[in-house]
C-alpha positions in Angstrom: 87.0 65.1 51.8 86.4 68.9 52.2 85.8 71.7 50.2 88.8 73.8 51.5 91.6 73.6 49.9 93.6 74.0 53.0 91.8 71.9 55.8 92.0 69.2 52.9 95.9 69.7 52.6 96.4 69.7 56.1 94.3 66.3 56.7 96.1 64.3 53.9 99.5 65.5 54.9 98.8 64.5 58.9 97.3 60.9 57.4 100.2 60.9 55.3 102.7 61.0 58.1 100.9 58.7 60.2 101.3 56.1 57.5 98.0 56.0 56.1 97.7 55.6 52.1 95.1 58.8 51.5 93.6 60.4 48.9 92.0 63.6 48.9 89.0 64.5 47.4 87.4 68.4 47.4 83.8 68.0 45.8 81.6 65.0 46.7 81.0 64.0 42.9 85.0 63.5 42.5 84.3 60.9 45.3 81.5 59.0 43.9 82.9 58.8 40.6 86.0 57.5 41.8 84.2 54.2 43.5 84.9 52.8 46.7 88.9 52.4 47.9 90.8 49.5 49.2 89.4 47.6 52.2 90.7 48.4 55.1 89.8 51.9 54.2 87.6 54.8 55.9 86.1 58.5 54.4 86.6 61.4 56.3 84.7 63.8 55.1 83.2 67.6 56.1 79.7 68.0 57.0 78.9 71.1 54.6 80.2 70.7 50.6 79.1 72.3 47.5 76.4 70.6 45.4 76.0 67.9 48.0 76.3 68.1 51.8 77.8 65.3 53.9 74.3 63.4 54.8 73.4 63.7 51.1 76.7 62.0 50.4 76.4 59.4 52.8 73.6 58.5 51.7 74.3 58.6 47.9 77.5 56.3 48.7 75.4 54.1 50.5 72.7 53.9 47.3 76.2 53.4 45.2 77.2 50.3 47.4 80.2 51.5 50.0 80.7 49.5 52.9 84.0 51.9 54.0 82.5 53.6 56.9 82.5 57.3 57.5 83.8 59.5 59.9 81.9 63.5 59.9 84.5 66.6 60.7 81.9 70.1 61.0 82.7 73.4 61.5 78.9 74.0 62.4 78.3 71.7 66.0 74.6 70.5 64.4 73.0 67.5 67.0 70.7 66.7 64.4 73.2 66.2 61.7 75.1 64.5 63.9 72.1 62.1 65.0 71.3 61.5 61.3 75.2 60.7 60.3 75.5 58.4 63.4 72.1 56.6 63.0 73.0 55.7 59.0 76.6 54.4 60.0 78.9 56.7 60.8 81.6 55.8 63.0 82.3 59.5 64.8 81.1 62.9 64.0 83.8 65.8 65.2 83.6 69.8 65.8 85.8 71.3 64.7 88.5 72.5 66.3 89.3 68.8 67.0 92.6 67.4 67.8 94.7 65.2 65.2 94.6 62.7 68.3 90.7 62.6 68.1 90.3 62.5 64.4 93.1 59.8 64.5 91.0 57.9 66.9 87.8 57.9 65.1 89.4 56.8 62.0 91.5 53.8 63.5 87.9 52.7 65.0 86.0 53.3 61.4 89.1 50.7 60.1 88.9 48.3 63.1 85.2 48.4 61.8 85.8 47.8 58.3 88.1 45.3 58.9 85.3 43.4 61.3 82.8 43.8 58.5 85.4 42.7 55.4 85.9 39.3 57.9 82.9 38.9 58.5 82.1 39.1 54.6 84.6 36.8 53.8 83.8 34.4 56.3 80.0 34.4 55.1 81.5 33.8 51.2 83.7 30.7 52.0 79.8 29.1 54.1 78.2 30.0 50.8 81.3 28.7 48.9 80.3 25.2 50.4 76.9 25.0 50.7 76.9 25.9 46.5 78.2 22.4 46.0 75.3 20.9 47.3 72.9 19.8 44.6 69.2 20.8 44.7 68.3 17.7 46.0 71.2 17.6 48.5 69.6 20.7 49.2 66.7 19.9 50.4 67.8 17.0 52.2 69.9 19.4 54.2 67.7 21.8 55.1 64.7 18.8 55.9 67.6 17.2 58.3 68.3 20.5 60.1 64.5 20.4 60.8 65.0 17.4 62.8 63.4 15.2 60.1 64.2 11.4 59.7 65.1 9.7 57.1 62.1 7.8 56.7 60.2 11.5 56.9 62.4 12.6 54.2 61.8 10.4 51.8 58.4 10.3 52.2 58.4 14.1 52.2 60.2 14.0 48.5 58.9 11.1 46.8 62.2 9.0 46.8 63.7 6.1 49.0 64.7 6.2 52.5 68.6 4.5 50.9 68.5 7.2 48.3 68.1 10.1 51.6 70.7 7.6 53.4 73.3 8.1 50.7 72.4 12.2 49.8 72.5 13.2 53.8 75.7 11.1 53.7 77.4 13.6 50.7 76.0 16.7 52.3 77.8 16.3 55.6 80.8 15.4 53.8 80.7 18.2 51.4 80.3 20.2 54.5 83.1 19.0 56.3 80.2 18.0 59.5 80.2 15.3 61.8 77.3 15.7 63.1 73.9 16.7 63.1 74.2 19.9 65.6 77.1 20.8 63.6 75.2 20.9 60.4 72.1 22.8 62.1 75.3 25.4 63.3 76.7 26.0 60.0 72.7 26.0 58.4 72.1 28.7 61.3 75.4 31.0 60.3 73.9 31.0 56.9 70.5 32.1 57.1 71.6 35.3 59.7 73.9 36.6 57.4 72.6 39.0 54.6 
């Protein structure tokens, strides 16, 4: 993304050669209206626009819900800028003149990073996937388990029968695909530190 027409031409066409599927965007509302791009993906985009300047637009795309991260390319070396882009995500922040092999660089980093992240999302989807076929009570049971709780405790804790916590602590570690109870408290542990 830039606002000159020729920096903009240039960038896609050196993308474009290097085998990367780019599109280029001159005005930061083209951007936002068009929504986030395929995962792997990255924005490269100039510090200074029209209507909106680069930290205004990262921080709009962030409000709008992209996870592609940005890489900043200035014609005006600002440190603060720079701070600011780099301490809300930003993967790199170039002067310009840089060298294709820097740019190229920054933006194979910004997709090793989105790449990390989309695993990382997906890996925290297919945890959630399983622990939604618990039942409420299963639940419960699971989480008074991972608290070191026995079954005895439990019941007493929810009203019911120790056989009735028996059998429910039995489905949850099969619907979890555990064997045991440090493997349950693992898997309850991945859970609860992702967002």
């Amino acid at each position: 993304m830039d606002d000159d027409p020729s920096v903009l031409r240039g960038l896609t066409r050196m993308f474009q050669v290097e085998g990367y599927d780019v599109e280029g965007f001159s005005h930061p509302r083209q951007l936002l209206e068009r929504g986030p791009g395929p995962r792997p993906g990255c924005v490269v985009m100039d510090l200074r626009m029209p209507e909106l300047n680069g930290l205004e637009l990262q921080e709009a795309l962030g409000r709008a819900g992209w996870k592609q991260p940005l890489v900043f390319i200035s014609g005006h070396g600002d440190i603060p800028a720079a701070v600011k882009a780099m301490k809300a995500g930003a993967v790199d922040f170039l002067s310009k003149p840089f060298s294709s092999e820097e740019l190229l660089a920054a933006v194979e980093r910004a997709l090793e990073r989105d790449r990390a992240a989309s695993r990382a999302e997906q890996e925290h989807e297919a945890l959630r996937s399983r622990f939604s076929t618990l039942s409420p009570r299963e639940w419960q049971v699971c989480r008074l388990v991972a608290q070191g709780m026995l079954n005895k405790q439990i019941a007493a804790e929810l009203g019911t029968a120790e056989q009735t916590v028996r059998l429910q602590r039995s489905r949850v570690m099969e619907k979890l695909a555990v064997d045991s109870l440090a493997e349950l408290v693992r898997l309850l542990e991945r859970l609860d530190s992702q967002p």
